[in-house]
C-alpha positions in Angstrom: 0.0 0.0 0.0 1.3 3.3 -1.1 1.1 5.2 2.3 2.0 8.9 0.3 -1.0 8.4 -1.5 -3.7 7.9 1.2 -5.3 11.5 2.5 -5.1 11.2 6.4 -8.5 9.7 7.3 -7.9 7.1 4.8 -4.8 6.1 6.8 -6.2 6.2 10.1 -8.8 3.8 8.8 -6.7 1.5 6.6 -4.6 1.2 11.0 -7.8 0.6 12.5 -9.2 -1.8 9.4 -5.9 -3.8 10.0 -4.7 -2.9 6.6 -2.0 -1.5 8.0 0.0 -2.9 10.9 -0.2 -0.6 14.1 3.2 1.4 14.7 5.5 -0.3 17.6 4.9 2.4 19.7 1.9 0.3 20.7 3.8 -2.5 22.0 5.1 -0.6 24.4 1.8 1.7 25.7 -0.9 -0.4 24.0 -3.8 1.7 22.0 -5.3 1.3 19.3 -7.3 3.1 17.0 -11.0 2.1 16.8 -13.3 5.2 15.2 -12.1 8.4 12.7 -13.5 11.1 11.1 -12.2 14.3 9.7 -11.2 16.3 12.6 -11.9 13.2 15.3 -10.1 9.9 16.5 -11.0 7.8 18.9 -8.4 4.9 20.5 -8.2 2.1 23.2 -5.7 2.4 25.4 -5.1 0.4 28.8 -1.7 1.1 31.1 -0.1 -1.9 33.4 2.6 -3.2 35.3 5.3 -1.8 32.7 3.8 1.9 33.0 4.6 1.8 37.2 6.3 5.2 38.1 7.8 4.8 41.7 5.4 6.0 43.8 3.0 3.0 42.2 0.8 4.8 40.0 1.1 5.3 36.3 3.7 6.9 34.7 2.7 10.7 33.5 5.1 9.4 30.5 2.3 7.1 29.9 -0.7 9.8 29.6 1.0 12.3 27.2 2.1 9.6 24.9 -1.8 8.5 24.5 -2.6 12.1 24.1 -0.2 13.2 21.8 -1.5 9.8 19.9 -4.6 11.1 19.7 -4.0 14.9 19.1 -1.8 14.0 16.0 -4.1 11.5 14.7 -6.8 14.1 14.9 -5.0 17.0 13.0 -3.8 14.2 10.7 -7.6 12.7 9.6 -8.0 16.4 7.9 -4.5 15.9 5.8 -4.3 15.7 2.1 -2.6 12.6 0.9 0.9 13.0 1.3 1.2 15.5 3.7 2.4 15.0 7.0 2.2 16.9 10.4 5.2 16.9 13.2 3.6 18.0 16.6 6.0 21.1 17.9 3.9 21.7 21.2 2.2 19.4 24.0 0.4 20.3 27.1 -1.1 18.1 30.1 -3.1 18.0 32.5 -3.6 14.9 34.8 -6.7 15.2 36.6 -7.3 11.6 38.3 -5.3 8.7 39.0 -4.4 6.8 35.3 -6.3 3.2 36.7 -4.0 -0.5 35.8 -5.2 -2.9 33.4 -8.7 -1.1 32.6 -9.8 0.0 29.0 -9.3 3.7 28.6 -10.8 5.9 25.9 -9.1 8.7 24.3 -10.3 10.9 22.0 -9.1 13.6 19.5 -10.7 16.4 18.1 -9.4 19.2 15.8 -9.2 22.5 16.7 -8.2 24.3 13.9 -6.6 22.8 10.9 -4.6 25.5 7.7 -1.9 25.2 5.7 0.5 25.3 8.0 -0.7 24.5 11.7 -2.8 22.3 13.5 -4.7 22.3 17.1 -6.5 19.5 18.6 -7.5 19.0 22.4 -7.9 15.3 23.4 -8.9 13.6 26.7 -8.7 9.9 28.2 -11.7 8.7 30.0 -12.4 5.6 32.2 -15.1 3.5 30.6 -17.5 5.4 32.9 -17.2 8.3 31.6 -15.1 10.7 33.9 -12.3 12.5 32.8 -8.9 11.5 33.9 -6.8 13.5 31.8 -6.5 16.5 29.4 -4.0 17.7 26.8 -4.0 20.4 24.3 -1.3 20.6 21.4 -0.1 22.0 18.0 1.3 20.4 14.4 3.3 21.8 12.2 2.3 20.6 8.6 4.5 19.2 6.5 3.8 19.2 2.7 5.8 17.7 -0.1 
C-alpha cells in the first residue's frame, strides 16, 4: 500500500481496518485506533505493570504519549494525501489517578486545521465516563 497516497483519514482507517500494521509504539503503551473522522479519532488504550512510576501509580510518560497519539491523529484525519504533520507543542493535565489494566478511551478532536498549523485538544476517560486527563497541542504541517 502506497502510504504517500492515502489522505489522512484514509490512513487512520486502513490502521484501524488492519490494513495496515499498528506502529511499535503500541507495543510498548498499548492503543489502538478504533473510530475516525475528519477532525476526530478515537483509541483504546489500557496502562499496566510496565507503565509503574515509583510511587506505584502510572507513569505521566504514559498519559501524554496516548494524548499526543490522539492529538496528531486528529490533526492528521483532515491531511491531504501525502502531507504530513510533526507536533512542535504538548500540554497536560492529569486530573485523576491513570487506573491498571482497565480499557481507557481517548479521543481527539481538531481544533483548527490551515496550511501550515494544527490544534486539537484530546482527553482519556475511564469506561465510565469521567475525565482523567487533558492535553492540548499544535502540528506543524508538512507538505511535499
Amino acid at each position: 500500500m502506497d502510504l504517500l497516497s492515502l489522505t489522512g483519514l484514509e490512513l487512520m482507517q486502513a490502521l484501524i481496518d488492519g490494513r495496515l500494521p499498528g506502529p511499535s509504539m503500541a507495543d510498548t503503551i498499548p492503543q489502538r485506533p478504533v473510530e475516525a473522522s475528519r477532525g476526530y479519532i478515537k483509541f483504546l488504550a489500557h496502562a499496566d505493570e510496565r507503565h509503574k512510576n515509583p510511587f506505584g501509580g502510572v507513569h505521566g510518560g504514559f498519559v501524554a504519549t496516548v494524548l499526543d497519539s490522539v492529538l496528531g491523529c486528529a490533526v492528521q484525519t483532515a491531511l491531504d494525501a501525502g502531507v504530513g504533520h510533526v507536533m512542535v507543542d504538548l500540554a497536560v493535565k492529569m486530573l485523576k489517578p491513570i487506573p491498571f489494566d482497565e480499557e481507557l478511551i481517548a479521543e481527539g478532536r481538531l481544533l483548527h486545521v490551515s496550511r501550515t498549523i494544527g490544534a486539537a485538544e484530546g482527553s482519556i476517560k475511564n469506561a465510565g465516563g469521567h475525565l482523567l486527563a487533558h492535553g492540548t497541542g499544535t502540528a506543524v504541517i508538512r507538505r511535499p
